[in-house]
C-alpha positions in Angstrom: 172.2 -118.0 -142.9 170.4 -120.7 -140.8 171.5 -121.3 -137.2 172.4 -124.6 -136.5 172.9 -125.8 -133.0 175.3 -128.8 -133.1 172.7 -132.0 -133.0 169.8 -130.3 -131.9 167.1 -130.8 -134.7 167.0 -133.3 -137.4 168.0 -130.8 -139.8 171.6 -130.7 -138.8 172.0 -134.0 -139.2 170.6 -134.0 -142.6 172.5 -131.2 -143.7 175.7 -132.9 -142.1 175.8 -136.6 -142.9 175.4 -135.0 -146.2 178.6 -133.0 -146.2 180.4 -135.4 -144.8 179.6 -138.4 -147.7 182.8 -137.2 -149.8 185.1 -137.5 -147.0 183.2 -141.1 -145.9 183.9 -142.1 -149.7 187.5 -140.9 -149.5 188.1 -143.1 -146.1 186.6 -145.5 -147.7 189.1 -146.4 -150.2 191.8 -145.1 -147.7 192.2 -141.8 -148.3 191.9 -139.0 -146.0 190.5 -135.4 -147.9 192.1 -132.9 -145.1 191.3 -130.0 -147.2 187.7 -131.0 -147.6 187.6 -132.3 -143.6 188.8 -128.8 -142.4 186.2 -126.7 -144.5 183.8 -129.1 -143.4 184.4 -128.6 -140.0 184.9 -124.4 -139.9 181.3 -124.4 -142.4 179.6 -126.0 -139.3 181.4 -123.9 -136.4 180.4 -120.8 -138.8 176.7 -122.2 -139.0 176.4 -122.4 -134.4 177.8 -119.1 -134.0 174.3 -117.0 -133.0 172.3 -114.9 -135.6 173.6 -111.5 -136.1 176.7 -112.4 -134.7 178.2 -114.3 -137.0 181.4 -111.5 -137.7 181.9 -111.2 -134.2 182.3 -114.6 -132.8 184.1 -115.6 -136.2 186.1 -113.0 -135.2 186.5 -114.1 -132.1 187.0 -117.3 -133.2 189.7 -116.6 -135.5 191.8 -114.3 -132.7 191.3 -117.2 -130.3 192.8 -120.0 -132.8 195.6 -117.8 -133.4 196.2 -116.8 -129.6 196.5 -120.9 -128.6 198.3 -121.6 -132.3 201.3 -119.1 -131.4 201.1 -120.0 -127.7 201.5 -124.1 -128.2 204.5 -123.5 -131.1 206.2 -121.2 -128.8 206.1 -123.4 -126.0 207.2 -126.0 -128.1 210.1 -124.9 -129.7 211.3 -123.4 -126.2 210.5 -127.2 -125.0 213.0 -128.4 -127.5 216.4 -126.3 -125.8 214.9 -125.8 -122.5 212.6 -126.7 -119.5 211.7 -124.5 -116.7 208.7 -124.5 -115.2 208.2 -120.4 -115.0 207.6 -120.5 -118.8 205.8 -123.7 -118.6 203.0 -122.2 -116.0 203.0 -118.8 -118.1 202.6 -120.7 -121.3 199.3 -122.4 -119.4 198.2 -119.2 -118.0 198.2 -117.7 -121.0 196.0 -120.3 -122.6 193.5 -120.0 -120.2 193.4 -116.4 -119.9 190.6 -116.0 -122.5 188.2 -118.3 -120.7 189.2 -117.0 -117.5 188.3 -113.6 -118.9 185.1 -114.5 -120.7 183.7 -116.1 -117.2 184.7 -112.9 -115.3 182.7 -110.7 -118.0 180.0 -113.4 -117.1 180.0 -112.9 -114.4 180.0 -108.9 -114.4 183.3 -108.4 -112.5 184.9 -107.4 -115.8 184.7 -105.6 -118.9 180.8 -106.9 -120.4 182.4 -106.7 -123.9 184.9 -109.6 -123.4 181.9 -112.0 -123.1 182.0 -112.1 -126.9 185.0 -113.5 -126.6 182.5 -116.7 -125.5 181.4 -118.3 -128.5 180.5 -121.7 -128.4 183.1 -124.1 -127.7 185.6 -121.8 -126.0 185.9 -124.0 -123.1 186.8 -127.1 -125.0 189.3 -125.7 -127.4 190.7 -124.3 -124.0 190.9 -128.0 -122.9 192.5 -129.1 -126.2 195.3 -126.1 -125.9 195.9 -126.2 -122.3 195.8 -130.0 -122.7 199.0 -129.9 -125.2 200.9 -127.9 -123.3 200.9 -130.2 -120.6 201.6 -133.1 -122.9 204.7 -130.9 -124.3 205.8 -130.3 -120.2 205.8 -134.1 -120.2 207.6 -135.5 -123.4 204.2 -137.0 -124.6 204.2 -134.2 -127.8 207.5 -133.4 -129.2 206.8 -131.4 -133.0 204.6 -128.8 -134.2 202.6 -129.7 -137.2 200.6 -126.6 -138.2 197.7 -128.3 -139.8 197.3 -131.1 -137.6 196.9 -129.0 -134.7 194.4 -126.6 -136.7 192.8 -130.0 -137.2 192.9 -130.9 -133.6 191.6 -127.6 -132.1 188.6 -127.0 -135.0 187.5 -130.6 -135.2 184.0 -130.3 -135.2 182.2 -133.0 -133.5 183.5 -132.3 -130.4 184.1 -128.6 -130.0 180.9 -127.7 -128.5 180.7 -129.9 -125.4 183.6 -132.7 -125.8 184.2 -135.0 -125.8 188.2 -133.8 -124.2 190.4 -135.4 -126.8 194.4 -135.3 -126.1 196.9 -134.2 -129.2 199.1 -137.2 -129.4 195.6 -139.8 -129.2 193.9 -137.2 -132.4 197.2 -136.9 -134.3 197.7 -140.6 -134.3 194.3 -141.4 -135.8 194.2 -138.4 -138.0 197.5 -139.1 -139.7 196.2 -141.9 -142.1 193.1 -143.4 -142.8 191.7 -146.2 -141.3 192.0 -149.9 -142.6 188.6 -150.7 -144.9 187.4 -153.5 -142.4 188.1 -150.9 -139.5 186.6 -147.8 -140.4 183.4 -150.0 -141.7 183.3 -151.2 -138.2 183.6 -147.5 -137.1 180.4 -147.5 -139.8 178.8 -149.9 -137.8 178.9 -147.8 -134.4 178.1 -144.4 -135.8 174.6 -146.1 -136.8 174.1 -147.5 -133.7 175.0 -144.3 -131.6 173.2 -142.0 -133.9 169.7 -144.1 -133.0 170.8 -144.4 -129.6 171.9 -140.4 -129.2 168.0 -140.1 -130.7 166.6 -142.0 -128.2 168.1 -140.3 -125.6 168.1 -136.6 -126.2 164.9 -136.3 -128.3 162.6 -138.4 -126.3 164.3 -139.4 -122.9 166.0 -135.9 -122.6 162.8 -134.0 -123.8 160.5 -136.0 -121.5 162.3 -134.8 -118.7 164.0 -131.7 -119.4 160.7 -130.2 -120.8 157.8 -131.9 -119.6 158.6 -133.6 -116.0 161.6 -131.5 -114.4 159.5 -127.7 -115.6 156.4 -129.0 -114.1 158.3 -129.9 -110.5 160.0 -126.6 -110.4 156.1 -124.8 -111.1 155.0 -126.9 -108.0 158.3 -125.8 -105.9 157.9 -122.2 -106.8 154.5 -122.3 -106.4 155.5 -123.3 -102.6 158.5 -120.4 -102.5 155.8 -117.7 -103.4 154.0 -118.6 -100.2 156.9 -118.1 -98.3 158.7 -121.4 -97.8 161.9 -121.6 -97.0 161.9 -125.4 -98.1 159.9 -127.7 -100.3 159.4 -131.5 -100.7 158.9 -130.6 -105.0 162.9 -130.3 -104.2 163.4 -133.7 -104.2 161.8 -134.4 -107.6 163.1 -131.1 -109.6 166.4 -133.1 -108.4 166.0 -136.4 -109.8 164.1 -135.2 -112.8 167.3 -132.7 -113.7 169.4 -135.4 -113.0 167.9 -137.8 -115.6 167.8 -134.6 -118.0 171.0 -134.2 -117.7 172.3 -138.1 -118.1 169.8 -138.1 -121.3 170.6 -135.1 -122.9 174.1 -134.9 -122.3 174.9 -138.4 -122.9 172.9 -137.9 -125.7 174.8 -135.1 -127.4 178.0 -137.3 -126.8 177.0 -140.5 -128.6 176.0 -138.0 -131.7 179.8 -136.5 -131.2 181.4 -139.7 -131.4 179.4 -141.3 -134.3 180.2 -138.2 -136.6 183.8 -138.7 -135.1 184.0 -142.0 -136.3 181.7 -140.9 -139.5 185.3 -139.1 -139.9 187.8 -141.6 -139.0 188.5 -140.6 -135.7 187.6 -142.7 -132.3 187.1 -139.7 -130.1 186.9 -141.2 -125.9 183.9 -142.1 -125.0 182.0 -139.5 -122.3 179.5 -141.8 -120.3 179.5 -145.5 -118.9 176.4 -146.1 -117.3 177.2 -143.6 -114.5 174.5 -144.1 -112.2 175.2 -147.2 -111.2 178.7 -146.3 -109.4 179.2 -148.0 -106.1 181.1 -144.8 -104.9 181.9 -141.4 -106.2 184.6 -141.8 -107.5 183.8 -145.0 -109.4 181.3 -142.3 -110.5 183.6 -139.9 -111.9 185.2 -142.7 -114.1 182.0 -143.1 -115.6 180.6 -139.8 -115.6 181.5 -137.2 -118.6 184.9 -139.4 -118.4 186.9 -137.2 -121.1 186.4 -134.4 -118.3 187.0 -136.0 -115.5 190.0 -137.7 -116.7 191.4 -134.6 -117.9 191.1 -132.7 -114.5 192.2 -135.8 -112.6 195.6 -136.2 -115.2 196.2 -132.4 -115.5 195.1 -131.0 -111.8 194.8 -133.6 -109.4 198.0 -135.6 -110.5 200.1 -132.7 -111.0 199.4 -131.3 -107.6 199.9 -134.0 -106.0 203.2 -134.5 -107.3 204.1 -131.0 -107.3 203.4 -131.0 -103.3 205.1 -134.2 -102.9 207.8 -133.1 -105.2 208.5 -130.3 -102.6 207.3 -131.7 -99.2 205.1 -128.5 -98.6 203.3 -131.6 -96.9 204.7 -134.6 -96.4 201.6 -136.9 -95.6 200.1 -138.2 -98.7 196.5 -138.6 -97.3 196.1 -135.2 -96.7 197.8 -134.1 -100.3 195.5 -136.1 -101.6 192.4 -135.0 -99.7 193.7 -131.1 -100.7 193.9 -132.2 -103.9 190.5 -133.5 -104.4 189.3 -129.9 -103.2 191.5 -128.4 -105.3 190.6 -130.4 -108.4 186.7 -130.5 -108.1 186.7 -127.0 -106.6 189.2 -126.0 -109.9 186.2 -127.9 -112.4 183.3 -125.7 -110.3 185.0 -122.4 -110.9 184.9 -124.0 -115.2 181.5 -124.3 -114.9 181.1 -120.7 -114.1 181.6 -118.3 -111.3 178.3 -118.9 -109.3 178.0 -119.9 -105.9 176.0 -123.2 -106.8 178.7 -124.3 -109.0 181.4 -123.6 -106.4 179.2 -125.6 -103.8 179.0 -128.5 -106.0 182.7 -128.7 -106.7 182.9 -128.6 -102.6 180.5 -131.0 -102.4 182.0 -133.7 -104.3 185.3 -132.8 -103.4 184.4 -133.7 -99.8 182.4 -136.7 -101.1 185.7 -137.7 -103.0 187.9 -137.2 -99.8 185.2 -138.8 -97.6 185.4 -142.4 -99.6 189.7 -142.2 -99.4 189.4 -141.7 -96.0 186.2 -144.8 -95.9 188.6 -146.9 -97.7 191.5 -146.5 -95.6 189.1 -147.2 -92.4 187.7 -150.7 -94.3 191.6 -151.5 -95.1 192.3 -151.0 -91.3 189.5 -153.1 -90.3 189.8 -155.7 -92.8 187.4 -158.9 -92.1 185.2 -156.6 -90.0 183.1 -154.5 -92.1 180.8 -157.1 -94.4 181.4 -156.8 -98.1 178.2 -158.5 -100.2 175.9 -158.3 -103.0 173.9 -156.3 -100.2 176.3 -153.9 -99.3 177.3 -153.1 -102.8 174.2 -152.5 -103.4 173.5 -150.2 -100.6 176.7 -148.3 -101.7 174.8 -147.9 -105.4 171.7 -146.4 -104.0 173.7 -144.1 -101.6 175.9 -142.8 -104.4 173.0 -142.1 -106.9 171.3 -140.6 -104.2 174.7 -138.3 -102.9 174.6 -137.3 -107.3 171.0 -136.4 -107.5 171.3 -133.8 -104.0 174.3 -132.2 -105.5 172.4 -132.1 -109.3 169.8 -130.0 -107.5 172.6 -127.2 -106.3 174.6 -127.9 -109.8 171.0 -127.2 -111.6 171.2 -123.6 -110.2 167.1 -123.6 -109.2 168.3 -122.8 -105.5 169.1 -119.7 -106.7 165.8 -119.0 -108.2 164.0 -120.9 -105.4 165.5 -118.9 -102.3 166.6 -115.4 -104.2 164.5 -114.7 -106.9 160.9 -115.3 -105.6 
């Protein structure tokens, strides 16, 4: 059985665009095939899962699905008679106790086995569970519908790396068939972001992810192996990962939504031209938005009302400034348990408590501090710049650079 990573080589779109021409008839003339959409959609999880492995992460796979399907329409039917908030947070922890588990056993401070348990797309189906749950808590999801939320957590574009879609946004879209003149429309933007995605991660992305970024760490380690503590290559291996990344990543996204919409379904959109934020947290609304907006609805939000809620602190600033380290600190530990990642969710949870507390300074000083074309632009260039430093700690090549010479 071939390996297919999802949008990495012209083959996988080949072999997909052609599975999914049935279903694209069917929408067509209005008619969703769910059956066919949900084979469709397991054949191409089945085809990423890594060579050899394939009964063991299908395994896994399976175990998981059921672990989050008995978990959500438990907590839902409990939701229906009752409310308290014990159940709610064990119902949560329980959903993210596999991830949890799997980045321990990454991390070697648990068993080395449960690391199976990390196929491909664990952390987004984590997302999606958690994610309903919450929406339960809140009213926004009231029933249970077995095959729509088997639809939700294996739908296929975006299990490997988003973009984070909510339940009640899917289940609306999923539920019928787009109008003719809409979904050709949808038709209209797949094409466009499928030569777009191309542009981006097969020649932007592999410009600098395998040509300019390897050649800058070669000159920086060339420096660490004579003994330097610091290097100026530094500076480029930054910027040159941080364009990798955009490409690539932004990349992958555009291919996930125009298969979504390829399907009938207008997954969120990830990126917004990002690096031209005028603050970092302008930045994060444009940056892998799906992930940012999920953290900021289902961590930042809820601690700050939950501290509010019982005056453990009463001042709001500094709820809010907690919260910010709590949130980005919260999305490091996702990334993995690694000190780099840790540091960058620090570092732009200060960066994110820093521009509160500059706006609340401006607002104080109102008419005093100049607000132009200049200045806006000045905040640009500092805010790419702030990005690119923290890339090069979120890159992990520190690690490399000062531990492993």
């Amino acid at each position: 059985m071939p390996n297919l990573q999802p949008y990495a080589d012209p083959n996988y779109f080949i072999y997909l665009l052609l599975a999914l021409v049935p279903l694209s008839i069917g929408l067509y003339f209005g008619k969703r095939f769910v059956t066919y959409e949900i084979l469709v959609s397991l054949a191409f999880i089945f085809l990423i899962f890594d060579e050899g492995h394939y009964v063991n992460q299908g395994v896994a796979l399976i175990i998981y699905s059921i672990w989050q399907f008995l978990l959500v329409w438990g907590y839902i039917s409990y939701r229906k008679k009752a409310n308290a908030s014990w159940v709610f947070y064990l119902a949560t922890a329980l959903s993210i106790l596999p991830i949890f588990l799997v980045r321990l056993a990454g991390a070697g401070l648990f068993h080395a086995q449960l690391s199976m348990l990390g196929f491909l797309g664990i952390s987004y189906l984590t997302f999606r569970s958690v994610g309903m749950i919450i929406e339960t808590r809140d009213g926004a999801a009231h029933d249970f519908h077995p095959i729509m939320f088997l639809r939700f957590m294996l739908f296929m574009p975006t299990l490997s790396s988003g973009p984070i879609d909510r339940y009640t946004r899917f289940a609306k879209d999923a539920a019928v068939a787009p109008e003719r003149e809409k979904y050709i429309d949808l038709l209209g933007k797949a094409v466009k972001n499928l030569f777009l995605g191309f542009v981006y991660k097969f020649i932007l992305s592999y410009y600098f992810g395998q040509i300019i970024y390897p050649y800058f760490q070669g000159m920086a380690m060339s420096d660490a192996h004579h003994g330097m503590v610091l290097s100026w290559w530094l500076i480029p291996v930054a910027y040159s990962y941080g364009m990798y990344l955009f490409f690539d990543f932004a990349g992958y996204s555009l291919f996930a939504l125009a298969i979504s919409y390829i399907m009938g379904i207008e997954s969120p959109i990830n990126f917004n031209k990002p690096y031209g934020a005028k603050n970092i947290k302008e930045f994060w609304n444009r940056w892998h938005m799906s992930l940012s907006f999920w953290f900021r609805d289902f961590v930042f939000m809820r601690f700050v009302f939950l501290f509010l809620k019982k005056k453990w602190i009463k001042n709001r600033n500094t709820v809010s400034t907690l919260a910010y380290f709590v949130n980005m600190l919260v999305m490091g530990f996702w990334h993995g348990l690694t000190w780099y990642y840790i540091l960058y969710g620090f570092m732009h949870g200060a960066a994110l408590a820093g521009n509160d507390a500059w706006i609340r300074f401006k607002r104080k000083h109102k008419g005093r501090i100049p607000h132009n074309k200049w200045t806006e632009g000045f905040a640009v260039v500092l805010t790419f710049h702030f990005v690119m430093l923290t890339f090069l700690v979120f890159c992990g090549f520190l690690d490399t650079f000062w531990f492993h010479r």
